[in-house]
C-alpha positions in Angstrom: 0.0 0.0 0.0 1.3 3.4 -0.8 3.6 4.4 -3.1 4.1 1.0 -4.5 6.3 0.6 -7.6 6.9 -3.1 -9.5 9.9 -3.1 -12.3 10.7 -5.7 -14.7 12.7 -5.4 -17.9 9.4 -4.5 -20.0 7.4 -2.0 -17.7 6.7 -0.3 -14.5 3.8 -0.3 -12.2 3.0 2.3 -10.1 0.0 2.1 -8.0 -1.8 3.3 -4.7 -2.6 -0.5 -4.0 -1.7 -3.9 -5.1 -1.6 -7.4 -4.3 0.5 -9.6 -6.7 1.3 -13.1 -6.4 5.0 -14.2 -7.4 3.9 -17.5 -8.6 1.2 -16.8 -10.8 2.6 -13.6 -12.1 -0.6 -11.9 -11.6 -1.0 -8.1 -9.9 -4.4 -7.7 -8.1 -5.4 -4.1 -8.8 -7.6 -2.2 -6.5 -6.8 0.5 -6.2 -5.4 4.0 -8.9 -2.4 2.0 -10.7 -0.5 3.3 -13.6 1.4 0.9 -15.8 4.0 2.0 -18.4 5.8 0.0 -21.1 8.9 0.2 -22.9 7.2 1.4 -25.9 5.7 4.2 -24.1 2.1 2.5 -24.1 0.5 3.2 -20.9 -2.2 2.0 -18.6 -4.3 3.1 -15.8 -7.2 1.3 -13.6 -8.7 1.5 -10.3 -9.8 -2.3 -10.6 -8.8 -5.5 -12.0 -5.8 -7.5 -12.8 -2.5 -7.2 -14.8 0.0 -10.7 -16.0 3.2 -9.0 -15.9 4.6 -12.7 -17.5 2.0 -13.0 -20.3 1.3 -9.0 -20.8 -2.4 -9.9 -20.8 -4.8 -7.4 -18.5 -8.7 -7.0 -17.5 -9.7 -3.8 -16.6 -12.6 -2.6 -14.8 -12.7 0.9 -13.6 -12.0 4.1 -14.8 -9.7 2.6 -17.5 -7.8 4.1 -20.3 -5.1 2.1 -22.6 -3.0 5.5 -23.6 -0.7 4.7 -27.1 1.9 6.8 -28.7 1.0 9.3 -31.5 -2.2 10.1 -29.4 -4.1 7.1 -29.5 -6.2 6.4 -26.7 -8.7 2.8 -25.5 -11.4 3.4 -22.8 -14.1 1.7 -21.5 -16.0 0.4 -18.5 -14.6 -3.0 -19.4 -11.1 -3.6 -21.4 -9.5 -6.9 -22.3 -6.3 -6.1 -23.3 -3.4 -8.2 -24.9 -0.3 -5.8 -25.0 1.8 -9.2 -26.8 -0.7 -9.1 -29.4 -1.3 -6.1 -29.7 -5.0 -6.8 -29.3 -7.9 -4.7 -27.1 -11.3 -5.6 -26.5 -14.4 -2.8 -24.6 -17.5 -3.2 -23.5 -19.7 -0.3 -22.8 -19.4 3.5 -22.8 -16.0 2.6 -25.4 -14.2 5.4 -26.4 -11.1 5.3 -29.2 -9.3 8.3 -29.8 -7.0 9.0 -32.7 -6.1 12.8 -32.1 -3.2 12.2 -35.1 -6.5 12.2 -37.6 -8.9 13.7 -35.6 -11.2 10.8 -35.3 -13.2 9.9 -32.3 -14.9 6.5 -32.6 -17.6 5.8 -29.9 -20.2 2.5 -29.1 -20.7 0.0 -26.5 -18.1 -3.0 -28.3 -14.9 -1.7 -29.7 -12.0 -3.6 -30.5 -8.7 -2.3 -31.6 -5.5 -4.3 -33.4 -2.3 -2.4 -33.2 -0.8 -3.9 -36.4 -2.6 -1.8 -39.1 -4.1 0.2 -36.3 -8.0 -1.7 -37.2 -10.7 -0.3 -35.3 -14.2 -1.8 -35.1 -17.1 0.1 -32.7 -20.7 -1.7 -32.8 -23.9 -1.3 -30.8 -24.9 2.9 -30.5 -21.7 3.1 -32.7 -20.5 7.0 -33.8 -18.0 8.8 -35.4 -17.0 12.4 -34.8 -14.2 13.6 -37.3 -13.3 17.3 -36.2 -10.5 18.4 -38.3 -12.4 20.8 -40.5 -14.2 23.7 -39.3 -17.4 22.2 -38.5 -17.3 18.7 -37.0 -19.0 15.7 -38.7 -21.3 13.2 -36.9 -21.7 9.6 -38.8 -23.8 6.8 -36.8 -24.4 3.3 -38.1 -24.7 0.4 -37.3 -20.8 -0.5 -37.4 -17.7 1.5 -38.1 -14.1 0.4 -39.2 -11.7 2.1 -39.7 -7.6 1.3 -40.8 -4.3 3.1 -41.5 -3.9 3.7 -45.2 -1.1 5.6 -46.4 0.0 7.2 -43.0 -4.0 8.4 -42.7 -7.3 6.5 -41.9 -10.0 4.9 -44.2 -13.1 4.3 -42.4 -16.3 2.4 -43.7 -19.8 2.7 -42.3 -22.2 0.6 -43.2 -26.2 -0.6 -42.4 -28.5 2.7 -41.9 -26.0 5.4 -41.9 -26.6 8.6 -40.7 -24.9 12.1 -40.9 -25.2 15.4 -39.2 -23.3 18.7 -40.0 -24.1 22.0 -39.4 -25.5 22.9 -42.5 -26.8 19.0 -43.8 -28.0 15.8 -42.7 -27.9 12.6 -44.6 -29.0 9.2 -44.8 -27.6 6.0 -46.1 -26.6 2.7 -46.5 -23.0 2.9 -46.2 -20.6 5.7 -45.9 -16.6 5.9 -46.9 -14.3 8.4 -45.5 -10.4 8.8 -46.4 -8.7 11.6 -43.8 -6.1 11.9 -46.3 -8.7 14.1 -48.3 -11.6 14.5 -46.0 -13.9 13.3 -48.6 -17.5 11.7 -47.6 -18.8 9.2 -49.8 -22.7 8.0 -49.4 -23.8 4.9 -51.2 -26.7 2.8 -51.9 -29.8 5.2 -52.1 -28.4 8.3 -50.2 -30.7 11.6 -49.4 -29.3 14.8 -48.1 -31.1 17.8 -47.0 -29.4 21.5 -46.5 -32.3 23.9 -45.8 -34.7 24.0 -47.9 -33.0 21.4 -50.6 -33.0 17.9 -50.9 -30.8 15.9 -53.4 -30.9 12.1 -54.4 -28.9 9.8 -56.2 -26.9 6.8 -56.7 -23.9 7.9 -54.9 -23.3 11.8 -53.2 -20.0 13.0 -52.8 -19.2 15.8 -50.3 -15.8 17.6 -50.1 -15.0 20.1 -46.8 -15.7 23.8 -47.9 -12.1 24.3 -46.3 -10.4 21.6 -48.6 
Protein backbone atom coordinates (compact mmCIF):
# COMPACT_ATOMS: atom_id res chain seq x y z
CA UNK A 1 0.00 0.00 0.00
CA UNK A 2 1.30 3.40 -0.78
CA UNK A 3 3.57 4.36 -3.14
CA UNK A 4 4.12 1.00 -4.46
CA UNK A 5 6.31 0.58 -7.64
CA UNK A 6 6.91 -3.10 -9.46
CA UNK A 7 9.87 -3.06 -12.34
CA UNK A 8 10.68 -5.65 -14.65
CA UNK A 9 12.74 -5.43 -17.95
CA UNK A 10 9.37 -4.50 -20.00
CA UNK A 11 7.37 -1.96 -17.68
CA UNK A 12 6.66 -0.33 -14.49
CA UNK A 13 3.83 -0.32 -12.22
CA UNK A 14 3.02 2.31 -10.08
CA UNK A 15 -0.02 2.09 -8.02
CA UNK A 16 -1.83 3.30 -4.74
CA UNK A 17 -2.64 -0.47 -4.00
CA UNK A 18 -1.68 -3.91 -5.13
CA UNK A 19 -1.60 -7.36 -4.31
CA UNK A 20 0.46 -9.60 -6.66
CA UNK A 21 1.26 -13.10 -6.38
CA UNK A 22 4.99 -14.24 -7.39
CA UNK A 23 3.87 -17.53 -8.62
CA UNK A 24 1.21 -16.78 -10.76
CA UNK A 25 2.58 -13.58 -12.10
CA UNK A 26 -0.61 -11.86 -11.64
CA UNK A 27 -1.05 -8.07 -9.85
CA UNK A 28 -4.38 -7.74 -8.15
CA UNK A 29 -5.37 -4.06 -8.77
CA UNK A 30 -7.57 -2.24 -6.52
CA UNK A 31 -6.79 0.48 -6.19
CA UNK A 32 -5.39 3.99 -8.85
CA UNK A 33 -2.37 1.97 -10.69
CA UNK A 34 -0.51 3.34 -13.55
CA UNK A 35 1.38 0.85 -15.77
CA UNK A 36 4.04 2.03 -18.44
CA UNK A 37 5.83 -0.03 -21.08
CA UNK A 38 8.94 0.25 -22.89
CA UNK A 39 7.23 1.38 -25.93
CA UNK A 40 5.68 4.16 -24.06
CA UNK A 41 2.12 2.53 -24.06
CA UNK A 42 0.50 3.25 -20.95
CA UNK A 43 -2.15 1.98 -18.57
CA UNK A 44 -4.30 3.11 -15.82
CA UNK A 45 -7.22 1.32 -13.56
CA UNK A 46 -8.74 1.47 -10.27
CA UNK A 47 -9.76 -2.26 -10.58
CA UNK A 48 -8.84 -5.47 -11.99
CA UNK A 49 -5.82 -7.46 -12.76
CA UNK A 50 -2.51 -7.20 -14.81
CA UNK A 51 -0.02 -10.71 -15.97
CA UNK A 52 3.15 -8.96 -15.91
CA UNK A 53 4.59 -12.75 -17.46
CA UNK A 54 1.98 -12.96 -20.28
CA UNK A 55 1.29 -8.96 -20.82
CA UNK A 56 -2.41 -9.86 -20.77
CA UNK A 57 -4.84 -7.44 -18.55
CA UNK A 58 -8.72 -7.01 -17.51
CA UNK A 59 -9.68 -3.84 -16.62
CA UNK A 60 -12.64 -2.64 -14.83
CA UNK A 61 -12.71 0.92 -13.57
CA UNK A 62 -11.99 4.13 -14.76
CA UNK A 63 -9.67 2.63 -17.53
CA UNK A 64 -7.84 4.09 -20.25
CA UNK A 65 -5.10 2.10 -22.65
CA UNK A 66 -3.03 5.47 -23.63
CA UNK A 67 -0.73 4.73 -27.12
CA UNK A 68 1.91 6.78 -28.70
CA UNK A 69 1.03 9.31 -31.52
CA UNK A 70 -2.20 10.15 -29.35
CA UNK A 71 -4.10 7.11 -29.54
CA UNK A 72 -6.22 6.36 -26.68
CA UNK A 73 -8.74 2.79 -25.54
CA UNK A 74 -11.36 3.43 -22.76
CA UNK A 75 -14.10 1.69 -21.53
CA UNK A 76 -15.97 0.43 -18.55
CA UNK A 77 -14.61 -2.98 -19.42
CA UNK A 78 -11.12 -3.62 -21.41
CA UNK A 79 -9.54 -6.85 -22.29
CA UNK A 80 -6.32 -6.07 -23.34
CA UNK A 81 -3.37 -8.22 -24.87
CA UNK A 82 -0.30 -5.84 -25.00
CA UNK A 83 1.77 -9.19 -26.84
CA UNK A 84 -0.75 -9.15 -29.39
CA UNK A 85 -1.30 -6.05 -29.71
CA UNK A 86 -4.97 -6.81 -29.26
CA UNK A 87 -7.87 -4.66 -27.08
CA UNK A 88 -11.32 -5.60 -26.49
CA UNK A 89 -14.38 -2.83 -24.62
CA UNK A 90 -17.47 -3.16 -23.49
CA UNK A 91 -19.74 -0.25 -22.77
CA UNK A 92 -19.41 3.52 -22.78
CA UNK A 93 -16.02 2.58 -25.44
CA UNK A 94 -14.24 5.43 -26.44
CA UNK A 95 -11.10 5.26 -29.20
CA UNK A 96 -9.31 8.34 -29.84
CA UNK A 97 -6.99 9.03 -32.69
CA UNK A 98 -6.07 12.82 -32.08
CA UNK A 99 -3.24 12.17 -35.08
CA UNK A 100 -6.47 12.21 -37.62
CA UNK A 101 -8.87 13.68 -35.61
CA UNK A 102 -11.22 10.83 -35.32
CA UNK A 103 -13.22 9.92 -32.27
CA UNK A 104 -14.94 6.48 -32.60
CA UNK A 105 -17.62 5.80 -29.94
CA UNK A 106 -20.23 2.54 -29.08
CA UNK A 107 -20.69 -0.04 -26.47
CA UNK A 108 -18.13 -3.01 -28.26
CA UNK A 109 -14.92 -1.67 -29.68
CA UNK A 110 -11.98 -3.60 -30.53
CA UNK A 111 -8.68 -2.26 -31.60
CA UNK A 112 -5.55 -4.32 -33.41
CA UNK A 113 -2.31 -2.38 -33.16
CA UNK A 114 -0.82 -3.86 -36.37
CA UNK A 115 -2.60 -1.80 -39.15
CA UNK A 116 -4.11 0.16 -36.33
CA UNK A 117 -8.03 -1.67 -37.21
CA UNK A 118 -10.69 -0.31 -35.30
CA UNK A 119 -14.18 -1.78 -35.14
CA UNK A 120 -17.06 0.13 -32.69
CA UNK A 121 -20.67 -1.66 -32.78
CA UNK A 122 -23.88 -1.32 -30.84
CA UNK A 123 -24.90 2.94 -30.49
CA UNK A 124 -21.73 3.12 -32.68
CA UNK A 125 -20.51 7.00 -33.82
CA UNK A 126 -17.96 8.83 -35.39
CA UNK A 127 -17.02 12.42 -34.78
CA UNK A 128 -14.25 13.61 -37.28
CA UNK A 129 -13.28 17.32 -36.21
CA UNK A 130 -10.48 18.37 -38.31
CA UNK A 131 -12.39 20.79 -40.48
CA UNK A 132 -14.21 23.70 -39.30
CA UNK A 133 -17.36 22.24 -38.53
CA UNK A 134 -17.28 18.68 -37.02
CA UNK A 135 -19.05 15.68 -38.65
CA UNK A 136 -21.30 13.17 -36.95
CA UNK A 137 -21.66 9.59 -38.82
CA UNK A 138 -23.78 6.78 -36.77
CA UNK A 139 -24.39 3.30 -38.10
CA UNK A 140 -24.70 0.40 -37.29
CA UNK A 141 -20.81 -0.52 -37.38
CA UNK A 142 -17.66 1.46 -38.15
CA UNK A 143 -14.12 0.41 -39.19
CA UNK A 144 -11.70 2.07 -39.75
CA UNK A 145 -7.62 1.32 -40.78
CA UNK A 146 -4.31 3.07 -41.50
CA UNK A 147 -3.92 3.72 -45.24
CA UNK A 148 -1.15 5.56 -46.41
CA UNK A 149 0.04 7.18 -43.01
CA UNK A 150 -3.97 8.42 -42.71
CA UNK A 151 -7.28 6.52 -41.89
CA UNK A 152 -10.04 4.94 -44.16
CA UNK A 153 -13.08 4.33 -42.35
CA UNK A 154 -16.33 2.39 -43.70
CA UNK A 155 -19.76 2.72 -42.25
CA UNK A 156 -22.22 0.64 -43.22
CA UNK A 157 -26.20 -0.60 -42.36
CA UNK A 158 -28.45 2.69 -41.87
CA UNK A 159 -26.02 5.38 -41.89
CA UNK A 160 -26.59 8.61 -40.73
CA UNK A 161 -24.93 12.13 -40.93
CA UNK A 162 -25.18 15.39 -39.23
CA UNK A 163 -23.29 18.72 -39.96
CA UNK A 164 -24.05 22.01 -39.40
CA UNK A 165 -25.45 22.88 -42.52
CA UNK A 166 -26.76 19.01 -43.84
CA UNK A 167 -27.95 15.81 -42.67
CA UNK A 168 -27.88 12.59 -44.60
CA UNK A 169 -29.05 9.24 -44.77
CA UNK A 170 -27.64 6.00 -46.07
CA UNK A 171 -26.58 2.65 -46.49
CA UNK A 172 -23.03 2.94 -46.25
CA UNK A 173 -20.58 5.70 -45.92
CA UNK A 174 -16.64 5.91 -46.90
CA UNK A 175 -14.32 8.44 -45.53
CA UNK A 176 -10.41 8.84 -46.36
CA UNK A 177 -8.68 11.61 -43.76
CA UNK A 178 -6.15 11.86 -46.26
CA UNK A 179 -8.69 14.09 -48.25
CA UNK A 180 -11.61 14.47 -46.04
CA UNK A 181 -13.94 13.32 -48.61
CA UNK A 182 -17.45 11.66 -47.64
CA UNK A 183 -18.80 9.24 -49.77
CA UNK A 184 -22.74 8.02 -49.41
CA UNK A 185 -23.78 4.90 -51.16
CA UNK A 186 -26.69 2.82 -51.93
CA UNK A 187 -29.76 5.19 -52.14
CA UNK A 188 -28.40 8.30 -50.21
CA UNK A 189 -30.68 11.60 -49.42
CA UNK A 190 -29.28 14.76 -48.05
CA UNK A 191 -31.06 17.81 -47.00
CA UNK A 192 -29.38 21.50 -46.48
CA UNK A 193 -32.26 23.91 -45.79
CA UNK A 194 -34.68 23.96 -47.94
CA UNK A 195 -33.00 21.36 -50.55
CA UNK A 196 -32.98 17.87 -50.93
CA UNK A 197 -30.76 15.93 -53.40
CA UNK A 198 -30.90 12.13 -54.37
CA UNK A 199 -28.94 9.84 -56.21
CA UNK A 200 -26.95 6.79 -56.65
CA UNK A 201 -23.87 7.92 -54.93
CA UNK A 202 -23.29 11.85 -53.16
CA UNK A 203 -20.04 12.96 -52.82
CA UNK A 204 -19.25 15.76 -50.27
CA UNK A 205 -15.84 17.62 -50.15
CA UNK A 206 -15.05 20.13 -46.84
CA UNK A 207 -15.69 23.81 -47.89
CA UNK A 208 -12.12 24.29 -46.31
CA UNK A 209 -10.41 21.55 -48.63
Amino acid sequence: KTDVVGTNENNKIESDTLTYNTETKIATIIGPTTITHSDSTTIYSELGWYNSNTDESELLKNSIITHSEGKTLVGDTIFYDKKAGLGKAFSNVVLTDTTNSIILKGNFGYYQEEGEIGLMTDSAVLIEYSQTDTTYIHADSLYSYALNDYKAIHAWYNARLFQNDYQAICDSVYFFTGDSILHLMQQPVLWSDSQQITGDTITLEPKDS
